[in-house]
N, C-alpha and C positions, 0 to 999 in steps of 0.2 A: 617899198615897205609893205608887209602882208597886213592885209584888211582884216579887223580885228573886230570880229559879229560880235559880242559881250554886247548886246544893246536891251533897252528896253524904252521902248519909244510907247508914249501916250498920249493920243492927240483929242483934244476936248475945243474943238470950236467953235463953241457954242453961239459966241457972236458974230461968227463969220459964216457958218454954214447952217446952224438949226433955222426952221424954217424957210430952205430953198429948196428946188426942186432935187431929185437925189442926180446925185452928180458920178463922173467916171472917172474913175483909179488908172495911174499911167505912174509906174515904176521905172525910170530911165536912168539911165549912165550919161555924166557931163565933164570934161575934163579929167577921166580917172577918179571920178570922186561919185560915189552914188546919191541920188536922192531921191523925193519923192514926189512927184505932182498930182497936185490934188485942183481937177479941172471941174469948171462947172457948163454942162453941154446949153449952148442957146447958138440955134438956128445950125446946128449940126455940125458946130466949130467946138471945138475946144479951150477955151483960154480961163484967162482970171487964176495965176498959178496961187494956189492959197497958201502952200505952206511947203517948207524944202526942209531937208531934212541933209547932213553931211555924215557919214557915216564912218568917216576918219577920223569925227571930233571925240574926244576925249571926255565930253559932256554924256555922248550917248552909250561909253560899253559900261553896262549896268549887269545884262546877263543875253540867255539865248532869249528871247521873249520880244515880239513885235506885237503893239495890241493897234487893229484900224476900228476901235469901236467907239460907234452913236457919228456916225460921218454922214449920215444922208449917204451914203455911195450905195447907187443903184445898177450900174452896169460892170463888170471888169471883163477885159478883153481878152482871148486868150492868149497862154505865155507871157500873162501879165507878171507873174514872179521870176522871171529868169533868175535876175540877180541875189534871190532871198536862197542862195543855197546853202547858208553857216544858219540860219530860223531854226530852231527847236521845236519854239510852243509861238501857233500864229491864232489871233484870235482878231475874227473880222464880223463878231458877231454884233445885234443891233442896229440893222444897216436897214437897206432896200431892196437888195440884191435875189433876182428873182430866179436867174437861171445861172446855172457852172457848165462853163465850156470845156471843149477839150482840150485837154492840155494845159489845163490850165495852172496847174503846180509841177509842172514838170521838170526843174530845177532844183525843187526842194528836197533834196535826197535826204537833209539829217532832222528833216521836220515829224515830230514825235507825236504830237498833238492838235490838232486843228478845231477850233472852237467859232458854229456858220450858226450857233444858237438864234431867234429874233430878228428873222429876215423875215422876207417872201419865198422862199426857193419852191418852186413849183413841179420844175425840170433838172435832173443831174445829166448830161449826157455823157455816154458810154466814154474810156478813157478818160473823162475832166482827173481821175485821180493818177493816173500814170506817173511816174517818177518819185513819186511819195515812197520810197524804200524801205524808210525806218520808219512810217507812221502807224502808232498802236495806239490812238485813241481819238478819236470823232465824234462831234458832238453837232447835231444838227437839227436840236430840237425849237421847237416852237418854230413851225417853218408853215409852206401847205402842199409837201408832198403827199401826192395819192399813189404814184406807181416807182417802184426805184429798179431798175432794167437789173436781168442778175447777172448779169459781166460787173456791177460798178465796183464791187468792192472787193472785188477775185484777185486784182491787180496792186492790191494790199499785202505782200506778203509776211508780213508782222502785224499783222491789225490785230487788237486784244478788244477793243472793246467800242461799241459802236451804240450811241445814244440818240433815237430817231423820237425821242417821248411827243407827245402833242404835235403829230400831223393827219392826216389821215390815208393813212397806210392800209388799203381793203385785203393785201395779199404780203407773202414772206419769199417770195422768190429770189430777193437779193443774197439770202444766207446763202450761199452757192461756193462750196472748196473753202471754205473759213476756217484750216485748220487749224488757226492759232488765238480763234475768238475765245476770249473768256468771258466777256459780259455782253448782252446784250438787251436795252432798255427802249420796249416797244410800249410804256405806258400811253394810255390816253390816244387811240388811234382807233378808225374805222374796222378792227378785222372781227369776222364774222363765224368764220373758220379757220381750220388751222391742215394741211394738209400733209399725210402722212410721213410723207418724207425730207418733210422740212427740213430737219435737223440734223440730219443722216452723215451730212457731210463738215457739222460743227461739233465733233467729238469732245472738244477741251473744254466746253464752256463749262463753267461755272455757277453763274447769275442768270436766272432767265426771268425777264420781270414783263408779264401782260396784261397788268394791273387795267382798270375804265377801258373794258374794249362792249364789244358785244357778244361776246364768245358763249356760247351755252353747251357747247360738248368737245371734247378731244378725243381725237381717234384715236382708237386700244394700246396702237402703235407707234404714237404721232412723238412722244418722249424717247424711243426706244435708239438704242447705242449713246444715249447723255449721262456716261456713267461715271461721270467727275461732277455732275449739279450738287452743288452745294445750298443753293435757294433758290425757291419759284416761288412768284409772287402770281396766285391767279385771282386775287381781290377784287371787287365791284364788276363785275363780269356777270351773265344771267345764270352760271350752272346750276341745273336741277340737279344733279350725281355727276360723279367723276368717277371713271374705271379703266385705269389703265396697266395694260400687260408687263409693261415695264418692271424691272427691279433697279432704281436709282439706288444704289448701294451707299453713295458720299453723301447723300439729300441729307441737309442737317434743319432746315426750316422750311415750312410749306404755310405757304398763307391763302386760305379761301375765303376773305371776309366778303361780307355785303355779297352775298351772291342769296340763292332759292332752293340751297340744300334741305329737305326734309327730312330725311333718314340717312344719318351717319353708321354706317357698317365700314364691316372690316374692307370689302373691295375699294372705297374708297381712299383710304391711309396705308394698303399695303403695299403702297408702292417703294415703301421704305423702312429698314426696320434701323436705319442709323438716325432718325429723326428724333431734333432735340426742342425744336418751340415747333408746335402746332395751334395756327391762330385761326377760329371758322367764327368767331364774331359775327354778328348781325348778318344771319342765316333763317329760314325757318325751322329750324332743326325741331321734332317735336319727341322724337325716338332715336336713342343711339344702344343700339343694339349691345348684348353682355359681352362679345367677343373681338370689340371693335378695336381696342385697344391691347390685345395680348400680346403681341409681337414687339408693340415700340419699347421696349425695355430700358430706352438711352432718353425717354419722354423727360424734358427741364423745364418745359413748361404748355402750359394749352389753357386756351383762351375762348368761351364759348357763352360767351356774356350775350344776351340782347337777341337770345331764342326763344322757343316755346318748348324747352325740355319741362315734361312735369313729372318725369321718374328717372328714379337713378339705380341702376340694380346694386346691389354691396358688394358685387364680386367685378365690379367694372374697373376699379385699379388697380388690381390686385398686384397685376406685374410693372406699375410706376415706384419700383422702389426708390428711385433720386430723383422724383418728381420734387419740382421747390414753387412752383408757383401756380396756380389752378383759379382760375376764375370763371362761375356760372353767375353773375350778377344778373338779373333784371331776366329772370325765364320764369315758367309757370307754378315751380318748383312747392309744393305745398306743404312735406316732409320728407323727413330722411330717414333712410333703412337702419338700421343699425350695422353699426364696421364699413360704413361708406369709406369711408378716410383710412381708416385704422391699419392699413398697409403701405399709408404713406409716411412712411419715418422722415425723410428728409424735407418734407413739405414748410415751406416758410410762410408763404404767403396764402390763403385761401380767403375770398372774396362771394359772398353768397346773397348781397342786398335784396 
């Protein structure tokens, strides 16, 4: 009879495994029947089977979906999945799990999604993703990677979208041949820099989010051939100015909050003129120049609350005509020119505490 993966298995041990030392994962075939052992390592033996799992029972086709999370499991060996090759969506987050070997999902050919969120992982080595075919979405965040080799994720050839938030990641050399990446979320990690040609070879993206890094400049060029970005998030970061050569022609949102902008000029914002919410929120901004905004014509909303603007010239929105939402809340603002507004017909909300 054909094995029937429909599963969704959720193992919660809480009185069997929380509070022991993290234990190692052994996926084996018994009688034609698969299961799962869940060993606990003392004195470099294996035993103590905690929990079996039959994957012919009728109990477990629920859908594609295997979840091993909050298991204390701190080691997996490689080719530890052979048998998970009908797995969609594997989610082994929450663990111990410090290093990925190679080959170690090398069976999993229809696995779509992998969720390694709330480990340790330290180490990926080259190949650990080999036979992953169809996987387009990786999540790996809250880990403590510092270096990701740029072979690991080449060997993805569907990968869409790749979530490394909260490690600390000093360099981007893993973006490497990612044709078919659309997201990519490097919030809350070590990078300092960003170098030129990062991106060069990740043309589809989409989402580029480098929100809590250290980052205080981008090179003129370092955006350039990303001409499907639809959002960049470069929030809580140190930038003084941003000036890049690029023309993002899809860019529909750009966010610079909490950064050390002082003067908003047109080099700044031109890098798009299809931009629909502009948010520079808690900035030092003190001076934004009369011609800074002429271009964004498609401007739905901007956001610049929590500056030090103390003038606004009257001809500064003049071409926001479906502007709907504008807040300068909490700047130095003392008064207003006459016809500041008065060419913003579709304005809804305006915000000036």
């Amino acid at each position: 009879m054909n094995l029937l993966f429909y599963f969704f298995i959720f193992f919660s041990f809480h009185g069997l495994i929380y509070g022991c030392e993290p234990i190692n994962l052994k996926i084996i075939q018994r009688n034609q029947n698969f299961e799962i052992k869940i060993c606990v390592k003392n004195n470099q033996k294996f035993n103590d089977i905690l929990y079996h799992v039959d994957f012919n029972s009728k109990d477990t086709l629920i859908n594609h979906t295997l979840h091993l999370t909050q298991l204390n499991i701190g080691e997996i060996e490689s080719r530890s999945f052979l048998l998970l090759s009908m797995v969609q969506n594997f989610f082994i987050n929450k663990n111990h799990i410090k290093s990925l070997k190679k080959r170690l999902f090398s069976n999993m050919k229809n696995t779509k999604l992998i969720e390694m969120s709330d480990n340790l992982i330290e180490t990926i080595e080259n190949e650990s993703f080999i036979g992953l075919d169809s996987l387009e979405t990786i999540y790996i965040r809250r880990n403590k990677l510092i270096f990701i080799d740029k072979n690991v994720f080449n060997v993805l050839p569907m990968l869409k979208e790749i979530r490394v938030s909260s490690n600390q990641l000093r360099n981007l050399s893993f973006l490497n041949d990612l044709k078919h990446l659309e997201i990519i979320n490097l919030n809350n990690n070590d990078l300092r820099s960003i170098k030129n040609d990062t991106f060069s070879t990740v043309r589809s993206l989409k989402v580029l989010e480098l929100q809590t890094n250290k980052l205080s400049q981008l090179e003129e060029d370092t955006l350039t051939n990303l001409n499907k970005l639809e959002i960049l998030w470069l929030g809580y970061n140190e930038f003084k100015s941003i000036k890049i050569n690029s023309k993002l022609e899809s860019l529909k949102t750009l966010s610079i909050i909490f950064n050390k902008i002082e003067i908003l000029n047109y080099s700044i914002i031109e890098i798009s003129h299809s931009i629909e919410i502009l948010l520079l929120t808690s900035n030092q901004i003190k001076k934004i120049e009369t011609d800074c905004f002429k271009n964004l014509t498609k401007l739905k909303r901007i956001s610049l609350q929590d500056n030090l603007i103390e003038d606004l010239d009257s001809e500064i929105f003049q071409n926001q005509l479906i502007l709907n939402e504008l807040n300068i809340d909490r700047n130095k603002l003392k008064y207003l020119k006459n016809f500041t507004f008065c060419y913003l017909k579709k304005l809804v909300n305006l915000s000036l505490i």
